[in-house]
C-alpha positions in Angstrom: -29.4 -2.3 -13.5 -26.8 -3.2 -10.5 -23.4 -1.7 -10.9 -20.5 -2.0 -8.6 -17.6 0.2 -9.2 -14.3 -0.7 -7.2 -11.9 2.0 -9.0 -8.3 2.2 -8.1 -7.3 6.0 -7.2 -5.6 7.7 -10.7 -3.0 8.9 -8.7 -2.6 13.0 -8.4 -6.3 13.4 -9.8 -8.7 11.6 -7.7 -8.6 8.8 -5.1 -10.6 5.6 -5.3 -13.8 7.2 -3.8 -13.7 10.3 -6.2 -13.4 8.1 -9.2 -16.0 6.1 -8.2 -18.1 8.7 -7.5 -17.7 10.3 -10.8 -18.6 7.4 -12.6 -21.6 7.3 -10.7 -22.9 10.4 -11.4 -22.2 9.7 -15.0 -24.3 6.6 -14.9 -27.0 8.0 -13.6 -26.8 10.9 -16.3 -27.4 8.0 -18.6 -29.9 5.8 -16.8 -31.1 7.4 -13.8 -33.3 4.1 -12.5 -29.3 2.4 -12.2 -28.4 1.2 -8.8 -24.7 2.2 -8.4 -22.8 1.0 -5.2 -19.0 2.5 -4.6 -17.1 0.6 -3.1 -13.0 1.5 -2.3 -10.6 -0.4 -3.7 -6.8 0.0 -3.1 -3.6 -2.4 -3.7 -2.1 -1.7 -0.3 0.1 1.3 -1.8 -0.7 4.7 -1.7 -3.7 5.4 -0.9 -5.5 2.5 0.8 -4.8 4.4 3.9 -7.7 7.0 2.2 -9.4 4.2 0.4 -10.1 2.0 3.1 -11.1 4.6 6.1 -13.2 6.7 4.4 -14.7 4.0 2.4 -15.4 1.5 5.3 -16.8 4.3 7.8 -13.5 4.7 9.8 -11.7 7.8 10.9 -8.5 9.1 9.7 -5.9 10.3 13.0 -3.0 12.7 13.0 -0.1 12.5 14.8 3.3 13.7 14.8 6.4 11.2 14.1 9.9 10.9 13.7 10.4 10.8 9.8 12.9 9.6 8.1 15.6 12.1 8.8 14.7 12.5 12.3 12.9 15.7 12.1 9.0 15.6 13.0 6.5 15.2 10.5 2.6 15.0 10.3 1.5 11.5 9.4 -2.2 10.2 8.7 -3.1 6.3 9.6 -6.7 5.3 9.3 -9.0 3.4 12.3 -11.9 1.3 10.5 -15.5 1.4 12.4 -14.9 -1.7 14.3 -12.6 0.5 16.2 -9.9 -2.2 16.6 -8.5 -2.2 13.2 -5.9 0.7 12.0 -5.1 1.2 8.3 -1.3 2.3 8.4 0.8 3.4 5.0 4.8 3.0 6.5 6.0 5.7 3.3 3.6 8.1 5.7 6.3 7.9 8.2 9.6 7.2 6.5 8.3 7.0 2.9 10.7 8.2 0.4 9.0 11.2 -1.1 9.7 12.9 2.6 13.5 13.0 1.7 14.6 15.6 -0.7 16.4 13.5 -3.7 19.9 14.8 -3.0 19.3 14.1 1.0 18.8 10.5 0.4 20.8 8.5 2.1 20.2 5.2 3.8 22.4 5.4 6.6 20.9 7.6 8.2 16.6 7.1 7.2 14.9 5.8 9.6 11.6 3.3 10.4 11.1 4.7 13.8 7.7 6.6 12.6 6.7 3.5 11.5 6.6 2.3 15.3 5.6 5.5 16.6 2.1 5.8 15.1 1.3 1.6 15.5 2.0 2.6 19.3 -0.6 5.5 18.7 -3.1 3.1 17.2 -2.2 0.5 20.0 -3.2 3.3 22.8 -5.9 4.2 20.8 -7.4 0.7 21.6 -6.2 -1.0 18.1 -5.2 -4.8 18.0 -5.8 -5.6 14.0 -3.4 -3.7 11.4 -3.0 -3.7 7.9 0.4 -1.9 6.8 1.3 -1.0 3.4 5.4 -1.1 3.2 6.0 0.3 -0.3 7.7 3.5 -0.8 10.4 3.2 1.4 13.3 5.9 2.5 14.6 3.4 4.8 17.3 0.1 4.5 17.2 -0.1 8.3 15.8 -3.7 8.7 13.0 -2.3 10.7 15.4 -1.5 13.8 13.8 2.3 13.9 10.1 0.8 14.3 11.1 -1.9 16.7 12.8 0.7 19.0 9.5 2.9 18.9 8.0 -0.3 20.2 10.0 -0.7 22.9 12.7 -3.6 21.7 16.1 -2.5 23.2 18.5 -2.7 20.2 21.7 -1.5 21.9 25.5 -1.2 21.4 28.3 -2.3 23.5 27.4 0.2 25.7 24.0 -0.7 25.9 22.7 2.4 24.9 20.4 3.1 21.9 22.3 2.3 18.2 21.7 4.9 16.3 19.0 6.2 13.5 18.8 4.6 10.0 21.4 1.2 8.7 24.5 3.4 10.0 22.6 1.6 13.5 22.6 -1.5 12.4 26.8 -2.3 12.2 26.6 -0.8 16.0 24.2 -3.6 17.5 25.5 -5.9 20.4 21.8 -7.1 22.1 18.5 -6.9 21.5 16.0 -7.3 24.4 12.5 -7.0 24.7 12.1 -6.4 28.5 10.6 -2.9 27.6 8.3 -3.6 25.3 4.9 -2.2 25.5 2.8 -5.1 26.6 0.0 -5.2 24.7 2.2 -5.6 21.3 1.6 -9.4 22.1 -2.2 -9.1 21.6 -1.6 -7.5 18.0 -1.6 -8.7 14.8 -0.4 -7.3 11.4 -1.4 -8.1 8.0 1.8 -6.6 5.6 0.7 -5.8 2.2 3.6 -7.3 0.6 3.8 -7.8 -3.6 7.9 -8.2 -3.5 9.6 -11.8 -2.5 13.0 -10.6 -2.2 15.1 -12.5 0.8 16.4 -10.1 3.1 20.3 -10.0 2.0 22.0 -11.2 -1.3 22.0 -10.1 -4.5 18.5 -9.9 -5.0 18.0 -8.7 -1.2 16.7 -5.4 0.1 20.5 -3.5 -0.2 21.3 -4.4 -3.5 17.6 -4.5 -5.3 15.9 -1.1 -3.5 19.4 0.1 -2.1 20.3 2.9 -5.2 17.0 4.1 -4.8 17.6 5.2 -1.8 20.7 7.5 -2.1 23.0 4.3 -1.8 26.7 3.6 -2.9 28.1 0.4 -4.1 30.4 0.2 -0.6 26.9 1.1 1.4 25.0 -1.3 -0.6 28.1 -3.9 1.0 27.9 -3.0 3.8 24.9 -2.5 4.9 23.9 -6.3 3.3 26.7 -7.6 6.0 25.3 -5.7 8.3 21.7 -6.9 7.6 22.8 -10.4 8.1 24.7 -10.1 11.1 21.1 -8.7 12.7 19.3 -11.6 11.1 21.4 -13.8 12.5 21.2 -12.3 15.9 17.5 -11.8 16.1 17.5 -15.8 15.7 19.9 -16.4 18.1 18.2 -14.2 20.9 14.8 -15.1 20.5 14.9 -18.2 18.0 12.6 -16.3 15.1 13.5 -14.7 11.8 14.4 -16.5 8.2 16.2 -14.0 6.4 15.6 -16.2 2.7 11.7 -15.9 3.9 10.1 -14.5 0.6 9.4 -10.5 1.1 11.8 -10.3 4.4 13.8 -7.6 1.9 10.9 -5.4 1.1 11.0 -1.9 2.5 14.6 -2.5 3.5 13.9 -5.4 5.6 11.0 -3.7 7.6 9.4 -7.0 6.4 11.8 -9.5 8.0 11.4 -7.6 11.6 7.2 -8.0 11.2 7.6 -10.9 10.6 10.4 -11.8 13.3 8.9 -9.3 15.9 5.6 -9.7 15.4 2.5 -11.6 15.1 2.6 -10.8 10.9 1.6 -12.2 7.1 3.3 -10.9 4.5 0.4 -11.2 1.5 -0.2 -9.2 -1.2 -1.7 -5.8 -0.9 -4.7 -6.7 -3.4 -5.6 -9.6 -1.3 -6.0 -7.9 1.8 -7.9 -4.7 0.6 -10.5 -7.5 -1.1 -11.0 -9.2 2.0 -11.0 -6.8 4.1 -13.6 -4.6 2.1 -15.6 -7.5 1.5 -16.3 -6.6 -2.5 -17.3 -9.8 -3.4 -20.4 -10.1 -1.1 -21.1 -7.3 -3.2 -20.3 -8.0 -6.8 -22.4 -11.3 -6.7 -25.4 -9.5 -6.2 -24.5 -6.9 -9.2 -25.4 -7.0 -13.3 -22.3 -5.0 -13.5 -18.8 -4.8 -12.5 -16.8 -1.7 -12.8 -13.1 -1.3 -12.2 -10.0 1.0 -13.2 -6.9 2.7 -12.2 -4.2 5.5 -13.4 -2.6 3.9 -15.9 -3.8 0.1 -17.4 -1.3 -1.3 -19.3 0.6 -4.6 -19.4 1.8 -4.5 -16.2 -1.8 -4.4 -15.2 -2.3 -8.1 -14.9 0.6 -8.8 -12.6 -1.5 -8.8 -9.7 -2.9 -5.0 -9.6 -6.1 -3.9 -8.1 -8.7 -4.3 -11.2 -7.3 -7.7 -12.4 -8.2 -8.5 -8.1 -11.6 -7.2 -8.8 -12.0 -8.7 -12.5 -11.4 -12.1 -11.1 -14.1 -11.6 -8.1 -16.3 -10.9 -10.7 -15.5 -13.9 -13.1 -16.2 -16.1 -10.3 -19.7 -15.4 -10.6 -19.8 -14.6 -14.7 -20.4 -10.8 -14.1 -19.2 -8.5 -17.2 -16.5 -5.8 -16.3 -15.5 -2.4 -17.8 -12.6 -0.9 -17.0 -12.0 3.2 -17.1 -8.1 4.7 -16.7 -6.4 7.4 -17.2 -4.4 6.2 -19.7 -4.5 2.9 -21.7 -1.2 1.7 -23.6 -1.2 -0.6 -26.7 0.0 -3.6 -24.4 -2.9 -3.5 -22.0 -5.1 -5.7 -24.3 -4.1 -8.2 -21.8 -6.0 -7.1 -19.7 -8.8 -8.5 -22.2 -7.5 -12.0 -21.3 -7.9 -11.3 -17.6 -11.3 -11.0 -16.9 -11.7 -7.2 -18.3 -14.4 -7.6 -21.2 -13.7 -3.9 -22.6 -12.2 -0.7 -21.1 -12.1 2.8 -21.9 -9.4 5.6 -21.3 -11.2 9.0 -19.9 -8.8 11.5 -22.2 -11.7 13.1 -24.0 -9.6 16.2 -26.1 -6.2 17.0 -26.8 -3.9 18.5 -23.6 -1.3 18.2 -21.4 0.3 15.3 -18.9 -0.4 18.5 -16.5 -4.2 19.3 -18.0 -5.7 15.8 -18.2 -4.3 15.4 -14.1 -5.8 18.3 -13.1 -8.2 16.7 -10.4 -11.5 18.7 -11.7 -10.7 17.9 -15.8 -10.2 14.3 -14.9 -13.4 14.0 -12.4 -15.1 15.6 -15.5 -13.5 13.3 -17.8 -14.7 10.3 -16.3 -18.1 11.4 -15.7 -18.4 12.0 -19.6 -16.8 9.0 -20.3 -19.4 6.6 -18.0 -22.5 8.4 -19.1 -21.7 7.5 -23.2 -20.7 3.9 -22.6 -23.9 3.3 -20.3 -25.8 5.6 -22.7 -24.7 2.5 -25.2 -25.2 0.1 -22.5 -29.1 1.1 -22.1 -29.5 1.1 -25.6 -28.7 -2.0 -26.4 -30.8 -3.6 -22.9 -33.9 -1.6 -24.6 -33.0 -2.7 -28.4 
């Protein structure tokens, strides 16, 4: 038997390799001629920096950055094999676990990181990047990363504006005079699953704004604000739509890829498929195997193992699904290409137990080896 297992990381217990892995080794306790391929699987959120790296051959890179409050931290970004590709999570940078709840504030959090380790990746001989934007501390429209990249966004003064949206009501010009040169030559593919516009009520200040330590007045202001940039990026160098679908995700980092740079906005799923080529791979199997954290209604709406699932259906392979945790509304997951799926909980604990990364990898081996122990009976009955 041919199994491909494409597992989404359950989140604080194991990532997408782990998982897989574990499932592995419980198939093989229950058939040991199986052929099991692991391949990574990752929606563009946390994690595909991990997934995608490690699970494509690449190398993971360190490097200091400005985070979110201005102080340095460590952040991790991915090159693949091909050695032109970086795999970059923004929330590594300027994510909003980074900012201590009661420090949140976006007037002050900035994207700059964000720029700072794509410049890394740039010297480091990268031209292809895919960029996860959820998780973000920051409503700055993206001015942070484009200064790291060299765009002059200045005051009346021409000098610098300042960190986080507080910078964006002190913007006179933008130039790009100083930008590093070989920004041109790049290309970014934005995992992207929102369609807010970039102002409005349903744009990045007033959707993602409380979130992120704002007030009603920020929320206000900074929307004005947002707008008067959009509507001075346009007039200096004749790009940006602010009603573009997803230009309000991450607090408009998406509007300035997508005005700055050579960027797509798709969704995250979408990417991590093509890019990992799974469905070279799942043609060729008997067996689809898929998963995540959590699978419940939510599920279908365009998460990683409803992307695998409908690979699989293209060519009438069966999938199983293993989680964490199942809820009574994810039988719609039935209706989405996942023939059955199993939750991993094998005895009675804790929320804290059942995530403690060596009970769930044990968990999940258990779990594969019975349903393939079924699985082989029935293929010799």
């Amino acid at each position: 038997m041919r199994v491909v297992v494409a597992i989404d990381s359950l989140k604080g217990s194991m990532t997408s390799l782990e998982a897989g892995d574990a499932i592995r080794e419980g198939i093989l306790k229950a058939d040991r001629n199986a052929s099991v391929l692991v391949r990574p699987l990752a929606d563009g959120g946390e994690g595909t920096v991990e997934a995608l790296t490690l699970g494509m051959g690449g190398q993971l890179q360190k490097v200091q950055v400005t985070g979110p409050l201005g102080t340095p931290v460590e952040a991790v970004y991915g090159i693949l094999n091909d050695g032109t590709t970086a795999v970059v999570e923004m929330s590594a940078a300027s994510g909003i676990t980074l900012v201590e709840e009661q420090d949140r504030n976006p007037l002050l959090t900035t994207t700059y990181g964000v720029g700072e380790m794509i410049a890394d990746a740039i010297r480091k001989g990268c031209r292809h990047f895919i960029v996860g934007i959820g998780g973000s501390a920051t409503n700055d429209g993206g001015i942070g990363m484009l200064q790291a990249l060299g765009y002059g966004i200045l005051d009346c003064d021409g000098n610098p504006v300042a960190y986080g949206a507080q910078g964006l009501e002190q913007i006179e010009t933008i130039t790009d005079t100083t930008v590093i040169p070989l920004l041109k030559e790049c290309d970014f593919k934005i995992a992207c699953d929102v369609t807010n516009p970039l102002c409005g009520e349903n744009g990045a200040s007033a959707v993602y704004g409380p979130q992120k330590g704002a007030t009603p007045s920020m929320i206000l202001s900074m929307d004005r604000w947002l707008d008067r940039f959009a509507d001075l990026t346009a007039s200096t160098l004749g790009t940006g739509d602010k009603n573009a679908p997803g230009t309000g995700a991450a607090g408009g980092l998406g509007f300035a890829f997508l005005a700055y740079t050579n960027a797509t906005l798709e969704s995250g799923i979408s990417i991590v498929l093509r890019e990992t080529d799974l469905e070279s791979y799942v043609k060729e199997a008997d067996l689809v195997i898929t998963g995540e954290g959590r699978l419940d209604g939510q599920t279908v709406y365009g998460k990683a193992p409803i992307g695998v699932a409908g690979i699989a259906k293209k060519f009438n392979k069966p999938v199983i699904a293993f989680s964490g945790a199942v809820t009574p509304d994810a039988v719609a997951c039935n209706d989405h290409g996942i023939d059955a799926f199993f939750p991993i909980l094998r005895r009675i604990s804790t929320l804290q137990e059942a995530m403690d990364p060596e009970t769930a990898r044990t968990n999940m081996i258990e779990t594969a080896e019975q349903v393939f122990r079924l699985i082989r009976t029935m293929r010799e009955a």
